[in-house]
PAMARPA-19567 format. One record per residue: residue in one letter; x, y, z negated of N, C-alpha, C in turn. Coordinates in steps of 0.1 Angstrom, whole numbers, padded with zeros to 4 digits, always signed. Example, Ala and Ser with C-alpha at 12.3 -4.5 7.8 and 13.67 -1.06 7.14 Angstrom:
2
A+0132-0057-0078+0123-0045-0078+0132-0033-0078/S+0128-0022-0071+0137-0011-0071+0129+0000-0079/
//
This chain:
246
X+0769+1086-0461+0760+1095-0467+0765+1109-0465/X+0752+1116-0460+0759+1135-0461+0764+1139-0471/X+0771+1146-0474+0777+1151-0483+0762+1166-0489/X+0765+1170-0499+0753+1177-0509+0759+1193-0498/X+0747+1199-0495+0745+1211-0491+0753+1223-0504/X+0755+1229-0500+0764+1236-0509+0760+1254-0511/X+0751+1256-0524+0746+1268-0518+0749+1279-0527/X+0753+1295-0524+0760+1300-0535+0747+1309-0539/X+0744+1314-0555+0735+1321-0557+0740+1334-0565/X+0737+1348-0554+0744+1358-0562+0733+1369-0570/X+0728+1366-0581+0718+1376-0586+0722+1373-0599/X+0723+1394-0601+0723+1397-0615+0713+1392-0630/X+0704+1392-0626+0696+1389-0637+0696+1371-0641/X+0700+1370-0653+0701+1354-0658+0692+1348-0657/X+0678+1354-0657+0668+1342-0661+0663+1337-0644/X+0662+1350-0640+0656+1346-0619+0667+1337-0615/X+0684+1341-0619+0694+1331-0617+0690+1320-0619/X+0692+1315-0633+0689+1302-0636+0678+1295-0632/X+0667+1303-0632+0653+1300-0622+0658+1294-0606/X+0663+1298-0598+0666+1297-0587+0674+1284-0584/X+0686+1283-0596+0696+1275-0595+0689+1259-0603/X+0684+1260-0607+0676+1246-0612+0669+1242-0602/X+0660+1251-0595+0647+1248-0584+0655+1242-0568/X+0668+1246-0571+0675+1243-0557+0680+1229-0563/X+0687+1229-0574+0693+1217-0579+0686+1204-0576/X+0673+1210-0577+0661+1195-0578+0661+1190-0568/X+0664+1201-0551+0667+1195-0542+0675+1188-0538/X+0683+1182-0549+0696+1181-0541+0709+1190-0541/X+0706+1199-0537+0717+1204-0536+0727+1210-0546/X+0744+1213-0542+0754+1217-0552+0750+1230-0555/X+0746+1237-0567+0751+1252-0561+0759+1260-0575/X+0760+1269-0571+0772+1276-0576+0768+1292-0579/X+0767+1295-0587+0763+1309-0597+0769+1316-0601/X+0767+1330-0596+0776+1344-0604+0763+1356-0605/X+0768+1359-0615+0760+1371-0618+0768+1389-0610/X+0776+1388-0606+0777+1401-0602+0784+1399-0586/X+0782+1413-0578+0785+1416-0565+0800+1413-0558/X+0807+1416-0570+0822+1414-0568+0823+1399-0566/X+0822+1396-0582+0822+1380-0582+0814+1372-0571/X+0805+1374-0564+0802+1365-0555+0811+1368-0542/X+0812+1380-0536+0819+1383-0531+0835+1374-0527/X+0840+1377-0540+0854+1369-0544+0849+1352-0543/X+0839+1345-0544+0836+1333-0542+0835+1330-0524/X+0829+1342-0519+0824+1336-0505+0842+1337-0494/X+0849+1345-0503+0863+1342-0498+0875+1329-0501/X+0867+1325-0513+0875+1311-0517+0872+1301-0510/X+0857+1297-0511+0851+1284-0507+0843+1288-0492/X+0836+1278-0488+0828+1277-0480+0816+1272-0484/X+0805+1281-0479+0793+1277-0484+0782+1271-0471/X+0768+1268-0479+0760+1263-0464+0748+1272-0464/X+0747+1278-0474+0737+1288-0477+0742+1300-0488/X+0737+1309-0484+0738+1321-0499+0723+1321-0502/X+0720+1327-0515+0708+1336-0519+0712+1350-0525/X+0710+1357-0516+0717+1375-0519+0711+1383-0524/X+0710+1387-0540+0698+1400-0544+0710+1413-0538/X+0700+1419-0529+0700+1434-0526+0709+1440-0537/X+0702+1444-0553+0703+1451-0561+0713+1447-0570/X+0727+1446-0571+0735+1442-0578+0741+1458-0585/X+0750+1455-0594+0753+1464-0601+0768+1470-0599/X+0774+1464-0588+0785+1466-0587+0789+1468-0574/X+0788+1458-0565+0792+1457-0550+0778+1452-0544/X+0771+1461-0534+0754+1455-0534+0755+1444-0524/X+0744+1436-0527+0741+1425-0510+0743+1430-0497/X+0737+1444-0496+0743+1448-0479+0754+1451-0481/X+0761+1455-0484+0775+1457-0485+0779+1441-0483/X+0778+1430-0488+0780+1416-0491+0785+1412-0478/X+0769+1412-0475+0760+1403-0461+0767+1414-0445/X+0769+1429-0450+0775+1436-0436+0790+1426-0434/X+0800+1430-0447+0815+1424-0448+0812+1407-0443/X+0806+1400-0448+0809+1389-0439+0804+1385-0425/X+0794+1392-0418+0790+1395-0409+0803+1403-0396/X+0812+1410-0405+0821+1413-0395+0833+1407-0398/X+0836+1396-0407+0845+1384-0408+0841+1373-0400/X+0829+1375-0393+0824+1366-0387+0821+1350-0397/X+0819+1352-0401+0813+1348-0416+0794+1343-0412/X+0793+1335-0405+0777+1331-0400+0769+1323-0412/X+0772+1322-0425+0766+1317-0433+0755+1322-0435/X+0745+1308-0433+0726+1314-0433+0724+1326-0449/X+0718+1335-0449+0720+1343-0461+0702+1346-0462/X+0698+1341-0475+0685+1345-0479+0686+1359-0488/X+0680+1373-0483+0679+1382-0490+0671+1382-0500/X+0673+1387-0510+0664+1389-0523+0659+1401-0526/X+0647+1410-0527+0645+1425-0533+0638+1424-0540/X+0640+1434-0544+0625+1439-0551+0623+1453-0546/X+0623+1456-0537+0621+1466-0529+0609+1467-0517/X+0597+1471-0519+0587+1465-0508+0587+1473-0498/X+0596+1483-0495+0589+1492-0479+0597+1484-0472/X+0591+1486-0461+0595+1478-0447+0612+1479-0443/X+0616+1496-0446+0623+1501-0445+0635+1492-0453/X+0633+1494-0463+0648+1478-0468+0645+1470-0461/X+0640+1462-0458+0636+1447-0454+0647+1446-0444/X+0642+1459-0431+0645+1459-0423+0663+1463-0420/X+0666+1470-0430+0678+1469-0431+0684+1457-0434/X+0682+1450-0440+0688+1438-0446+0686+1431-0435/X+0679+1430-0425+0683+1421-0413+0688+1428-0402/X+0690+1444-0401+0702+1447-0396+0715+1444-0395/X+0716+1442-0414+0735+1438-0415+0740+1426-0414/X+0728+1417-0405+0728+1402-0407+0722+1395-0409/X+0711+1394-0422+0705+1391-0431+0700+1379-0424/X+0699+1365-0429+0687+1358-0417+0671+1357-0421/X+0670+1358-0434+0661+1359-0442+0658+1368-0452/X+0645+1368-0456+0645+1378-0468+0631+1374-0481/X+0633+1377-0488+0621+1370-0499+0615+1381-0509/X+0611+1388-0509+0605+1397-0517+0598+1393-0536/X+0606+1399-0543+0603+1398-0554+0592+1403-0561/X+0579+1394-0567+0582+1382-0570+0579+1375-0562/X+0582+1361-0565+0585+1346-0556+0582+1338-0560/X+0576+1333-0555+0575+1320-0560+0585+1303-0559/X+0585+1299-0564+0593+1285-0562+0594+1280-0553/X+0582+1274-0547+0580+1268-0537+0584+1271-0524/X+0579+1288-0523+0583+1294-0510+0601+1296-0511/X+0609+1299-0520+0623+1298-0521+0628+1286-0520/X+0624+1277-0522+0628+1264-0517+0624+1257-0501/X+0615+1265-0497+0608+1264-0481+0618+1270-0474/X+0619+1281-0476+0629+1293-0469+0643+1286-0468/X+0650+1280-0477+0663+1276-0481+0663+1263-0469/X+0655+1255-0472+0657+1248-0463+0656+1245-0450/X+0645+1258-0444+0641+1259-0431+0658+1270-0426/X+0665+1276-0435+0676+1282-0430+0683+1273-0428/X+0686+1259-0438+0695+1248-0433+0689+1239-0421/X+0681+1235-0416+0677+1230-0404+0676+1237-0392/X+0677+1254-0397+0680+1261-0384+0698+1258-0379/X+0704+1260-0388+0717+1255-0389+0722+1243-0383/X+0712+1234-0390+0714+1216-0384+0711+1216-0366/X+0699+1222-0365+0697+1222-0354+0702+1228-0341/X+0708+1238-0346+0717+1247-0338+0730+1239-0337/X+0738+1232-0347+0746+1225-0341+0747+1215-0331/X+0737+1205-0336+0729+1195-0325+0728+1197-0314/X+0722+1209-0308+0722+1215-0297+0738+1216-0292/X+0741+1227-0299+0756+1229-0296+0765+1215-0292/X+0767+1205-0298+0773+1198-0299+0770+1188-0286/X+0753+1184-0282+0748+1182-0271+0755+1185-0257/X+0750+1201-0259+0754+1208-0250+0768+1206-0243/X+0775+1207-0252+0794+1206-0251+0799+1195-0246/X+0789+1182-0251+0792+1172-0244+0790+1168-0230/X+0780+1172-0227+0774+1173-0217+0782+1182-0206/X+0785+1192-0206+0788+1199-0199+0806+1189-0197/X+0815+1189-0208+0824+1181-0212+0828+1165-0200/X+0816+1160-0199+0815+1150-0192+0814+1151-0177/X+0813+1169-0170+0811+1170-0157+0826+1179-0155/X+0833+1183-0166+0841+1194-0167+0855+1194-0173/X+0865+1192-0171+0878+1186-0176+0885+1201-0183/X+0882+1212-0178+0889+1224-0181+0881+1230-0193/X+0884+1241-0199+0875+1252-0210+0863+1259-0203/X+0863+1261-0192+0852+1268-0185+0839+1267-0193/X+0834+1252-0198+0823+1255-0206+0817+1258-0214/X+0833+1264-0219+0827+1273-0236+0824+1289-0225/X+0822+1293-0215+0825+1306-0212+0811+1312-0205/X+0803+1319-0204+0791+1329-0198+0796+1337-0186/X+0800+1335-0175+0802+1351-0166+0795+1357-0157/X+0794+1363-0156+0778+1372-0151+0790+1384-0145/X+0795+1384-0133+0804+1396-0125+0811+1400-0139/X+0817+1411-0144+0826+1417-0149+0826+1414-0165/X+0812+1409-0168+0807+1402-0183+0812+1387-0191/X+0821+1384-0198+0824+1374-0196+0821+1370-0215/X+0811+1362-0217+0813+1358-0233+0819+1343-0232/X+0827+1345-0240+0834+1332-0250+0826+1323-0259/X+0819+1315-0257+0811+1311-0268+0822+1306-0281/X+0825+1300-0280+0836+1291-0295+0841+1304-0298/X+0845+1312-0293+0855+1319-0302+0846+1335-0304/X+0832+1334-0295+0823+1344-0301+0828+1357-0296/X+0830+1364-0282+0838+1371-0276+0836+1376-0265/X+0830+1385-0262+0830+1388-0250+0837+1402-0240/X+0841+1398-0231+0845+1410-0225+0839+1416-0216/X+0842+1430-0209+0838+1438-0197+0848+1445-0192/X+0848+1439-0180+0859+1446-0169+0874+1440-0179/X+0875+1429-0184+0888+1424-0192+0891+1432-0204/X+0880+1442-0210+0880+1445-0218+0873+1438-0229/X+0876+1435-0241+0875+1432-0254+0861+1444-0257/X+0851+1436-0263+0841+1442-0265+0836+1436-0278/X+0835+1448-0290+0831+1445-0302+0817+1443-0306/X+0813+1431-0310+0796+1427-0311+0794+1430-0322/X+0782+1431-0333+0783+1425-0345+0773+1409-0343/X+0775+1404-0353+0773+1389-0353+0760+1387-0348/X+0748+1400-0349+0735+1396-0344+0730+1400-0332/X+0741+1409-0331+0746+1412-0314+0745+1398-0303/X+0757+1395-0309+0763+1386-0302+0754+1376-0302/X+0745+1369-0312+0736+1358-0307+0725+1365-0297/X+0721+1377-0301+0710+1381-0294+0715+1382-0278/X+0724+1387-0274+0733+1381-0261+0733+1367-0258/X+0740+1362-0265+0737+1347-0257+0725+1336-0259/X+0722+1343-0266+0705+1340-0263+0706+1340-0247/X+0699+1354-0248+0694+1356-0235+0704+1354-0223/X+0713+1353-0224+0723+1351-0216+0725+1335-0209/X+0720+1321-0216+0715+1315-0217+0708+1312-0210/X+0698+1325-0203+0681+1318-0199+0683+1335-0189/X+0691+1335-0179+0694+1347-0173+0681+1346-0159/X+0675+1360-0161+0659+1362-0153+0653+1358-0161/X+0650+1353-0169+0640+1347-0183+0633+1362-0189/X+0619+1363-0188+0612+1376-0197+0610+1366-0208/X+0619+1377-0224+0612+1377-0235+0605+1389-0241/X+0594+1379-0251+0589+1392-0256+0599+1390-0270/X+0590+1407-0272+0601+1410-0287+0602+1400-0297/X+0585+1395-0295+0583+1382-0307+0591+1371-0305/X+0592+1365-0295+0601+1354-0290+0615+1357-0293/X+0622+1368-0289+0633+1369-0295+0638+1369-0311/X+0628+1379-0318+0623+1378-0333+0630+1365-0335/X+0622+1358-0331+0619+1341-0339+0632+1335-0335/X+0632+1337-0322+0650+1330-0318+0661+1333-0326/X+0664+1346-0323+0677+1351-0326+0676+1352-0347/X+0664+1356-0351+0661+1359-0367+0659+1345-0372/X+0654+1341-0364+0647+1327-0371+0635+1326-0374/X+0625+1335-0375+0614+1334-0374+0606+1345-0369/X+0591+1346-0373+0581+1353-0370+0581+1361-0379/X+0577+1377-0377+0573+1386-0390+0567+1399-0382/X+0548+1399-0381+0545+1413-0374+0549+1422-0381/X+0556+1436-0372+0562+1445-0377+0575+1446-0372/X+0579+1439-0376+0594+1437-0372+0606+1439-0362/X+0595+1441-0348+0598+1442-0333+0610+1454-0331/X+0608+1461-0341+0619+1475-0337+0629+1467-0344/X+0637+1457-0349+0649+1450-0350+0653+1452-0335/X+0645+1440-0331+0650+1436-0319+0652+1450-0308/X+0647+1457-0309+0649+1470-0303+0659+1477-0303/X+0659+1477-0316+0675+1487-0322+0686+1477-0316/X+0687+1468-0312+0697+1460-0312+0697+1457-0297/X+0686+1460-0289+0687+1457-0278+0695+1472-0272/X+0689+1484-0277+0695+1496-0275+0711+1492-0280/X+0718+1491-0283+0733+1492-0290+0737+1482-0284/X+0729+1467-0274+0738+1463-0267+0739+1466-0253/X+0730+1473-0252+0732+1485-0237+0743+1489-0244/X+0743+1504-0248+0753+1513-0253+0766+1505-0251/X+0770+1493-0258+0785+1490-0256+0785+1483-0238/X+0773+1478-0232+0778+1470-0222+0777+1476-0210/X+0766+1483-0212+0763+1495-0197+0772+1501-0194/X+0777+1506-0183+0782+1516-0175+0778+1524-0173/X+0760+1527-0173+0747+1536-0168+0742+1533-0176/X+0735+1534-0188+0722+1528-0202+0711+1529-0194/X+0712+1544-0187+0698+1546-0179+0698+1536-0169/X+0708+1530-0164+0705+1519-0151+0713+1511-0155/X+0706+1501-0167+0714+1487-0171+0714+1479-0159/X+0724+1471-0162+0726+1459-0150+0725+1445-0159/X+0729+1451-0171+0726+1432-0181+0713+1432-0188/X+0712+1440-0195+0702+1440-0205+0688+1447-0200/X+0675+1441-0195+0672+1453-0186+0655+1444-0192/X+0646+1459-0194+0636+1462-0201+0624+1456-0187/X+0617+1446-0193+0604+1444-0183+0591+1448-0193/X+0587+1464-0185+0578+1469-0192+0564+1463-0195/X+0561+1469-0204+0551+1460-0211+0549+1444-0218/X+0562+1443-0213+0561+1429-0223+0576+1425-0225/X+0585+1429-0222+0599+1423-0232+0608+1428-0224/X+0622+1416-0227+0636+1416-0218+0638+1408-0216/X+0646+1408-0206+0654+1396-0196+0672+1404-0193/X+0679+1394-0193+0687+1395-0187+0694+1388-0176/X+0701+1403-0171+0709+1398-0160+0701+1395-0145/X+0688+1400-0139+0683+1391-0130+0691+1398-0119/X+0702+1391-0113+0702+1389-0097+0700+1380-0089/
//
């Protein structure tokens, strides 16, 4: 039998807490409750979790601050944002610093319990793959080569999440780096911004497309040589990106 999903829930206010932490309970799952920024913080360093639920607005240490810090621990734990904040403008930050999701207050039950579990099946399924994949390649391949991407002077590390240029060490942040091996993956492949959206975020959300923008600009910036004449990351006008086509 699987063992119980394990999900940590960090929001100030007792009664949305307790609201949240019974409604997840019903599912099944373990979870584990703190009312402040610090204190959850100090939890996601003890234990391991399989989900967070992150309110934005804490009173002490906030969710972006939370969700940036373990994002550069490399810390990939699926993280549902919580606001009560409605311009686009937060939203969008919050899946800047990582965020994989986000839920706008109020909420209803149902959909917090939809969201939670469509973040654990993205997880299930991404290892599945993963694990497929490894095999497979494993069975034609006796050396490490198959954890590795190299594209001339570009070289990412899948397992250890890493990539270099020209044997230099190149710093990603975590939504970098999937949004690279994404596309890295499927090299000459045109996406559109939506397609990437849904890949790399997990889902669909109109609006949203300058994510993937900002992020496609900053992974020029560290990998280009030329930004103005990318060789990896390279813009097919009018409808998306592709990388890499030689």
């Amino acid at each position: 039998m699987d063992a119980k999903k394990h999900i940590l829930i960090i929001e100030d206010q007792p009664d949305i807490n307790e609201l949240i932490a019974l409604n997840l309970e019903s599912l099944n799952f373990e979870v584990t409750s703190c009312l402040s920024g610090s204190e959850g913080w100090a939890l996601t360093q003890q234990h391991t979790f399989d989900a967070i639920v992150l309110d934005i607005m804490l009173p002490d240490m906030n969710g972006l601050d939370i969700c940036q810090q373990l994002r550069q621990q490399n810390n990939h734990t699926p993280i549902l944002m919580l606001t009560a904040r409605k311009s686009e403008a937060d939203r969008v930050v919050g899946l800047e610093v990582g965020a994989d999701d986000y839920l706008t207050k109020p909420f209803s039950v149902r959909e917090l319990q939809a969201r939670i579990k469509a973040l654990l099946r993205r997880v299930s399924f991404s290892q599945q793959d993963s694990n497929t994949h490894s095999q497979a390649e494993n069975d034609t391949k006796d050396d490490d080569s198959n954890d590795k991407l190299a594209f001339d002077d570009l070289v990412l590390d899948i397992q250890k999440r890493h990539v270099e240029l020209q044997n230099k060490a190149i710093s990603l942040t975590a939504k970098e780096f999937d949004l690279l091996l994404y596309m890295a993956n499927y090299p000459g492949k045109v996406f559109t911004r939506e397609q990437l959206l849904n890949a790399v975020w997990g889902y669909q959300h109109n609006g949203f497309e300058h994510t993937v923008n900002s992020h496609i600009n900053r992974l020029r910036a560290k990998l280009e040589i030329d930004s103005s004449k990318p060789k990896y990351v390279l813009t097919v006008w009018g409808v998306g990106y592709k990388f890499y086509d030689q």
